[in-house]
Structure formats: C-alpha cells, structure tokens
N, C-alpha and C positions, 0 to 999 in steps of 0.2 A: 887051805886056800887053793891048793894045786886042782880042784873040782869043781873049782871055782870060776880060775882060770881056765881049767877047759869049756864051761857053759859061757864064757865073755866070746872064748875063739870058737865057738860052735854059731852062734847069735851072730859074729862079724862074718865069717866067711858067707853066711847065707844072706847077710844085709849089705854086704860094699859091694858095691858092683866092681871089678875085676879091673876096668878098662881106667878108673881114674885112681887108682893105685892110694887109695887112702885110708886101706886097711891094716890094721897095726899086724906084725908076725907074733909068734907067745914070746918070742926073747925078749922082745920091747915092750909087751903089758907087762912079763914075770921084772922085768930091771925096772920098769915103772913103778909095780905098787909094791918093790922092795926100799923104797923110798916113804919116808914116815909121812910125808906132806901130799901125799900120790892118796885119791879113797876112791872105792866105785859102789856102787850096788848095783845087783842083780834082783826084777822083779817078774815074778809069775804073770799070766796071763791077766789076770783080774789086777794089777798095779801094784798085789801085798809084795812087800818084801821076801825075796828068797834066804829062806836057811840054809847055810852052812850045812851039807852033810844028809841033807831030806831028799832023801833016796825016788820018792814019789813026783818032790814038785819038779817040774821042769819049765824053768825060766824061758821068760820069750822076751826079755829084755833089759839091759843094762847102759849105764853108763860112768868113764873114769873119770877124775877131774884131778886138776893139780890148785893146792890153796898157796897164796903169797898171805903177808900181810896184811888184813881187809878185804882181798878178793879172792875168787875163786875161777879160774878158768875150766871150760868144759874140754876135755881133750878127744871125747869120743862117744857117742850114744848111740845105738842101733837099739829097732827092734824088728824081732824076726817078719819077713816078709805075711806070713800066714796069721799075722796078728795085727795089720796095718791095718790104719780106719777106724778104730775100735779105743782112742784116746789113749793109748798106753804111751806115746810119744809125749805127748804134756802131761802127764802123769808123771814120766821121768825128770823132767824139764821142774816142776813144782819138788820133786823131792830133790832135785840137786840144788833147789833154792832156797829150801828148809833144811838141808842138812849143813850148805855153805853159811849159810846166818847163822845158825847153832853152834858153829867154831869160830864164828866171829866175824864172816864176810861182809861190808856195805856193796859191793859190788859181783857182778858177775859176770863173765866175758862167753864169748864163745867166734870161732869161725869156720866159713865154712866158701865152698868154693861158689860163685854168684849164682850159676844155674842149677845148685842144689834144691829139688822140691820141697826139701823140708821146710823153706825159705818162711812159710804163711804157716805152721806150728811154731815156729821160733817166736815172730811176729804178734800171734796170739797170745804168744806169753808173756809178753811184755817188752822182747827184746828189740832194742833201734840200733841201727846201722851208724858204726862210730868212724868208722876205716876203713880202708882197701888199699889190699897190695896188687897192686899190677900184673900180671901174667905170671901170677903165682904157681899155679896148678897148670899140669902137663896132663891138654886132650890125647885124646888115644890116636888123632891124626897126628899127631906132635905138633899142632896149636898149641895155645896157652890161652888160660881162662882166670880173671880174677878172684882175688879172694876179698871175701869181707866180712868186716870185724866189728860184731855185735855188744852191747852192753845192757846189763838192764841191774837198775837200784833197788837195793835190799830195803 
C-alpha cells in the first residue's frame, strides 16, 4: 500500500492548487486508509484500475472515500493535470458509485468549495446540490468562500 500512497500524493500535489489549501499531507491519507471504513482507487490513464505493485503502469488518477452506514462520502479525487478533458474525472466519479453500491451505499455525498471548476463533471453525474456551509474555505486573500454539499441516489 505504501506505493500506493505515494502515486495518491504524486496525483495530489500536481492536482490541488497550493493557494486553497485542500490537499491532504501523506500523514492524513496514510491515518486515513488505516482505517477499515476509509477505500480509494487508483486508475491509469485509459480509467482501468491500477495494480498494486505494476511497476509499468502509472496512474494518473485517484480517489479516497469514507463509507457510514448506506452512504459513502467522497473525501478526495484528483486527476493529474496532463490527463484533464479526456473523461477520466467521471470515470472516477462512476467507479466510486459502483464500488460505494457494492458495499452497500443508497447514497453518496461529496463537497467541494462553490468556485470549484469541477462544479459541471460532478453535476453530469448525477450529483445535486444539498447544502452550504458559509465561508467555509479560506481564499488566498484571506476571504472566505462557500462550500457545497452534493448528493446523488444509488
């Protein structure tokens, strides 16, 4: 798993931009998916699934989630910059809602901060806007910028 988690923080540092601080560090992915209820995948350029240990492929995107009872929240998904445009972002988005159903989800969450462009791949995928926390997230002016909290039915 530790090769693992270096191809999650290889994929994040080149995918979270810097200035809104919403990149996890390895101590908080590694204490994350030390946790039974914590999954993620990693998937190669073409959407297959990466293997554990496959010296060759090299992932260009992942994402972690955490499961409750019935639902599954998305904690984190990037894909690498040089693979954007190319559907790999709903690609991830479909496998975390086929792998969240297969453990048992009726639902699935995710958030993210309001001026995130990903806003119209979430939206494509079925996800509606449930919530907002108020001046959640901290601009790199030190504004504040809303967050909001998606749902979509298994």
């Amino acid at each position: 798993m530790m090769d693992d988690i270096d191809h999650i923080m290889r994929i994040m540092d080149a995918s979270f931009d810097p200035a809104w601080g919403e990149a996890w560090n390895r101590r908080q992915v590694t204490d994350s998916l030390s946790m039974s209820h914590t999954h993620y995948r990693l998937v190669d350029s073409g959407g297959e699934a990466y293997v554990s240990g496959n010296v060759e492929a090299n992932p260009a995107g992942f994402f972690l989630v955490r499961a409750a009872p019935g639902e599954e929240e998305l904690l984190l998904v990037a894909v690498c910059p040089d693979q954007r445009g190319q559907g790999l972002g709903a690609t991830l988005l479909e496998l975390f809602a086929s792998d969240a159903k297969n453990r048992g989800a009726q639902r699935i969450f995710l958030e993210m901060r309001e001026n995130n462009p990903a806003i119209s791949v979430y939206r494509r995928a079925g996800f509606e806007a449930i919530g907002r926390r108020p001046n959640y997230y901290r601009c790199a002016g030190g504004g504040f910028i809303d967050a909001v909290t998606f749902a979509r039915q298994l």
